[in-house]
C-alpha positions as CSV (number, residue, x, y, z in Angstrom):
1,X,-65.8,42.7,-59.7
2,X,-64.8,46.0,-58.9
3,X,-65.1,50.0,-61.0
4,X,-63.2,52.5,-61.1
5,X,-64.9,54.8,-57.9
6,X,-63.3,58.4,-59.2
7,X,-64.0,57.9,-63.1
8,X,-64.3,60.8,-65.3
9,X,-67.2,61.8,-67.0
10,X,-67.1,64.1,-69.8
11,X,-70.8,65.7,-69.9
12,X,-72.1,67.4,-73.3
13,X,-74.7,69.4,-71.8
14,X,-75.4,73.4,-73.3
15,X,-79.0,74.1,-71.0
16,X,-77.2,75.3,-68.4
17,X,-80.1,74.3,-65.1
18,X,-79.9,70.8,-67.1
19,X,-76.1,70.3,-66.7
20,X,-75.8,72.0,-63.3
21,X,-78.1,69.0,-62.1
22,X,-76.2,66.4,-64.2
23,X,-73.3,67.6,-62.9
24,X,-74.3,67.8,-59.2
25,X,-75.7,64.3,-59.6
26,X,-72.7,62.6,-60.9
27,X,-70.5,64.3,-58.3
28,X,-72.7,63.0,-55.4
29,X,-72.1,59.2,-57.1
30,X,-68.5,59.6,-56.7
31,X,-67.7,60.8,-60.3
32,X,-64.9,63.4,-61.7
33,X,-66.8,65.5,-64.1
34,X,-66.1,67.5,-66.6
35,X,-68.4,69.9,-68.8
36,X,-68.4,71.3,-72.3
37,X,-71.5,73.5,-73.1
38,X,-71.3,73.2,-77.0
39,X,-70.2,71.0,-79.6
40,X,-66.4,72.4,-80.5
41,X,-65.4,72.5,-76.5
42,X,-66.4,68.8,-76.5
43,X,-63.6,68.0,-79.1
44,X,-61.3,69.8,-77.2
45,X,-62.1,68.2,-74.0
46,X,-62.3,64.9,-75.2
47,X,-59.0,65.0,-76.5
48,X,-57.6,67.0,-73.8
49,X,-59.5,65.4,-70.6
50,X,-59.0,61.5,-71.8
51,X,-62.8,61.0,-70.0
52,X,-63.9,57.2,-69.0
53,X,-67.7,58.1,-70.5
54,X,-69.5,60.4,-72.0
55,X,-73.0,61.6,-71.9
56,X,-73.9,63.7,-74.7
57,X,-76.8,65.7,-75.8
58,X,-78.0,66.1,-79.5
59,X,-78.9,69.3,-79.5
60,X,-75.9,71.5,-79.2
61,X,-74.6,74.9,-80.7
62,X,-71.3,74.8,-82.7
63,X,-71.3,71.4,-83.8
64,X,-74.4,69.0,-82.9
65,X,-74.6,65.4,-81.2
66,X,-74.4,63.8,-84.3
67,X,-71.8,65.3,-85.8
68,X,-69.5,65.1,-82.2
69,X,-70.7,61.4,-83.0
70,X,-69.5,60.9,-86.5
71,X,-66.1,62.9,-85.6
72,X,-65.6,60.1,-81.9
73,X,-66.7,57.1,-83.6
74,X,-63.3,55.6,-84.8
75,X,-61.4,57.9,-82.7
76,X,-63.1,57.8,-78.9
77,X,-62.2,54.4,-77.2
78,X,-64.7,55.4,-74.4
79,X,-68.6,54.7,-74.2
80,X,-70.8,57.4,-75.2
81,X,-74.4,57.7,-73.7
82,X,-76.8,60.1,-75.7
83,X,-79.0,62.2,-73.2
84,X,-81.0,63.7,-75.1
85,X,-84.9,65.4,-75.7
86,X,-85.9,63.5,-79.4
87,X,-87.3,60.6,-78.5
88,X,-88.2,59.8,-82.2
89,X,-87.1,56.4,-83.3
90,X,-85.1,58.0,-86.5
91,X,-82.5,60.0,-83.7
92,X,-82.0,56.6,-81.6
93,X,-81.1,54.5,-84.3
94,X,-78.4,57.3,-85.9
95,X,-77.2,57.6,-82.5
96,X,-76.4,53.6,-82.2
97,X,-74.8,53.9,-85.8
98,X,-72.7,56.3,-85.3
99,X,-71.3,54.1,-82.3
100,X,-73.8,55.7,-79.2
101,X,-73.8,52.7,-77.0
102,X,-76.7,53.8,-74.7
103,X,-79.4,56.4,-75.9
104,X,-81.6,57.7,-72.6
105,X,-84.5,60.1,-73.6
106,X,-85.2,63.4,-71.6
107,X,-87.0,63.9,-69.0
108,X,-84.7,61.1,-66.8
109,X,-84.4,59.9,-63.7
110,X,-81.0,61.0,-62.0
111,X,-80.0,57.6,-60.1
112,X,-81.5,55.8,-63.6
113,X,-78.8,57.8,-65.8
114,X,-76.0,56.9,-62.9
115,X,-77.2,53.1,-63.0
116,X,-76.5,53.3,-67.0
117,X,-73.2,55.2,-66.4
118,X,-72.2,52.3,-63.7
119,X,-73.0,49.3,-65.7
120,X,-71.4,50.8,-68.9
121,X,-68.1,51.3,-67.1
122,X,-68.4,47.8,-65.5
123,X,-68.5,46.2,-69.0
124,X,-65.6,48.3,-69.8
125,X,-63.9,47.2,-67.2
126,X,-64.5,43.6,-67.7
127,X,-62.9,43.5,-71.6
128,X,-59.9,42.1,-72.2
129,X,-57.3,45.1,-72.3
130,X,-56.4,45.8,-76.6
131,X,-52.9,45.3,-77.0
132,X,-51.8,45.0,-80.3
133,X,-47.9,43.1,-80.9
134,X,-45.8,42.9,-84.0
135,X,-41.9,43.1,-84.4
136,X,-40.6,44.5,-81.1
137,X,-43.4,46.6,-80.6
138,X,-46.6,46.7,-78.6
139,X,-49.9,49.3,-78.7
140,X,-51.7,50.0,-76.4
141,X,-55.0,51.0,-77.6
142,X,-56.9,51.4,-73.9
143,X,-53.9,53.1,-72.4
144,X,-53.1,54.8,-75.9
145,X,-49.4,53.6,-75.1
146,X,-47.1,52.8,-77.6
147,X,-43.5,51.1,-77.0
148,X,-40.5,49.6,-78.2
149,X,-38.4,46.6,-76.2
150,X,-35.4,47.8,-75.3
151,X,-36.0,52.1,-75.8
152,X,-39.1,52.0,-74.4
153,X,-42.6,54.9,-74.5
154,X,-42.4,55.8,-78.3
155,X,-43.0,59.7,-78.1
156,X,-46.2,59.1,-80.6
157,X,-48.6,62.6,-80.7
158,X,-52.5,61.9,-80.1
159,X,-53.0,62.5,-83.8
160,X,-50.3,60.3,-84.7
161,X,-51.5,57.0,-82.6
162,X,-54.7,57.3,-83.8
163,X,-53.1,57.1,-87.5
164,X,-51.1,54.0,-86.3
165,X,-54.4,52.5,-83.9
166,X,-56.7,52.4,-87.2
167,X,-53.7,51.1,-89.8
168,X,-52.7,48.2,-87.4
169,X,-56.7,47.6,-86.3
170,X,-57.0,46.8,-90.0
171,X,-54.0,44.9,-91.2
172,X,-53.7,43.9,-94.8
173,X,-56.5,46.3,-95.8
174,X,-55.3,49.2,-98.4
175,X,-57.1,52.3,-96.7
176,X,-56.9,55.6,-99.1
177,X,-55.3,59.0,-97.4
178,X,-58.7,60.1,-97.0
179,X,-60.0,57.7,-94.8
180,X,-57.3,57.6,-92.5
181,X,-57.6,61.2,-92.6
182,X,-61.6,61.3,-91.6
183,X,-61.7,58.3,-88.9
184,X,-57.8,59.3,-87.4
185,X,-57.5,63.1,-87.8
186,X,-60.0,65.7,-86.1
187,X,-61.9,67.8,-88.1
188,X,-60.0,71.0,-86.7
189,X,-56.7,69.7,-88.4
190,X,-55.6,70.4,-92.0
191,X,-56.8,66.5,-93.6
192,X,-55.1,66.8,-96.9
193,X,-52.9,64.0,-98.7
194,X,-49.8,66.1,-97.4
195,X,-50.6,66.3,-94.0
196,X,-51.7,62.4,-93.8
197,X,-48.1,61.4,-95.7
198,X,-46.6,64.0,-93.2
199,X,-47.8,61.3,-90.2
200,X,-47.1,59.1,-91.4
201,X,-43.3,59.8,-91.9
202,X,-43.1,61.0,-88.8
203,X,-45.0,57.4,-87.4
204,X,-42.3,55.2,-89.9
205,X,-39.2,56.7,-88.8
206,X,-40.2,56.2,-84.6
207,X,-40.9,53.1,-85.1
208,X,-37.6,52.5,-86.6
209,X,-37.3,49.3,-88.4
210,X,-41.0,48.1,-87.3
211,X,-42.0,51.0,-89.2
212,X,-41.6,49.1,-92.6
213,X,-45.2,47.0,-92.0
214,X,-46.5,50.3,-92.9
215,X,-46.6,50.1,-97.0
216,X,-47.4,52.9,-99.5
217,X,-50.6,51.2,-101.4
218,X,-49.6,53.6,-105.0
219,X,-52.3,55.2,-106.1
220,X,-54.4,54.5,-103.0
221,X,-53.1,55.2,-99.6
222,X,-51.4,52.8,-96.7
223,X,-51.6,49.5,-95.6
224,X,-49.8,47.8,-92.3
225,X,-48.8,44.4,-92.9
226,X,-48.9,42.1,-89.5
227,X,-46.7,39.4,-91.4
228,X,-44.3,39.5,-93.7
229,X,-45.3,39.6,-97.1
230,X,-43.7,40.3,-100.5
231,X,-42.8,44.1,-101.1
């Protein structure tokens, strides 16, 4: 077995001694790391860093844990550990619903939070990789690839994978514009009907003919279809 020796960690930390430790620590294991200091810098970064983990903190200006949480649990395919001061049974059990996969109260033990981060990426390491085939096309969901045999990379945007990723993780299911537009769109992008039909264009017409498993549901959203069916 083997792990990834220069994996980056995204840390949501805003007490600034408490993050200059983390931070120090992680380095010393052998760790890229990456900080955000509040709750809107940790979308950003997420989306813009592509992290291997994340170790987030509950209490955090702009936009809390929980809410960072609720906004990366159908759209972040990495582990998130909550590091965190509430040690109350109510904050550990909304962290594990909201997808948390660890939950590590404060105060901690340095080489005990690197153990956790270490084992985590280990079992991530160890899945089978999601690829997802139909037609003449494959998705990547870990690499966040998409391509075509024969033409090759589709030039998908991050928003408009993740719009594809949840249709074709859900095939035959008739999901409404609004919960494509919560679990697949970030909270700092217009999530209107118009702007989810708008992706959805865009998605149907790269995939070329492939595109067609993605049906209008009238009067309720999208569906993808994985085999054929009757129109």
């Amino acid at each position: 077995m083997s792990m990834n020796p220069s994996a980056r960690i995204l840390v949501v930390e805003d007490d600034a001694p408490i993050a200059a430790g983390i931070v120090r620590g992680l380095k010393l294991a052998g760790f890229q790391v990456v900080l955000a200091t509040d709750g809107v810098l940790a979308l950003e970064m997420a989306e813009r860093e592509h992290p291997d983990l994340v170790v987030l903190d509950l209490n955090l200006p702009g936009q809390d844990g929980f809410e960072l949480l609720e906004a990366w649990r159908f759209r972040l395919r990495v582990p998130v550990i909550v590091l965190t001061a509430r040690q109350e049974l109510e904050a550990r059990l909304r962290s594990f619903g909201l997808g948390a996969v660890d939950y590590l109260p404060k105060p901690f033990w340095m080489e005990e939070l690197v153990a956790r981060i270490r084992a985590r990426l280990l079992l991530q390491e160890e899945r089978p990789r999601r690829v997802l085939h139909w037609d003449d096309v494959s998705l990547d969901l870990d690499a966040r690839e998409a391509s075509r045999e024969g033409t090759g990379a589709l030039p998908f945007t991050r928003h408009e994978f993740d719009v594809l990723a949840y249709l074709a993780e859900r095939p035959g299911r008739a999901l409404t514009r609004a919960q494509i537009a919560q679990h697949a769109l970030p909270p700092s992008e217009e999530r209107d009907d118009r702007t989810v039909d708008s992706h959805i264009a865009r998605i149907r017409k790269k995939l070329g003919p492939a595109g067609a498993r993605i049906q209008t549901s009238w009067g309720i959203g999208y569906r993808f279809v994985p085999d054929e069916e009757p129109r």
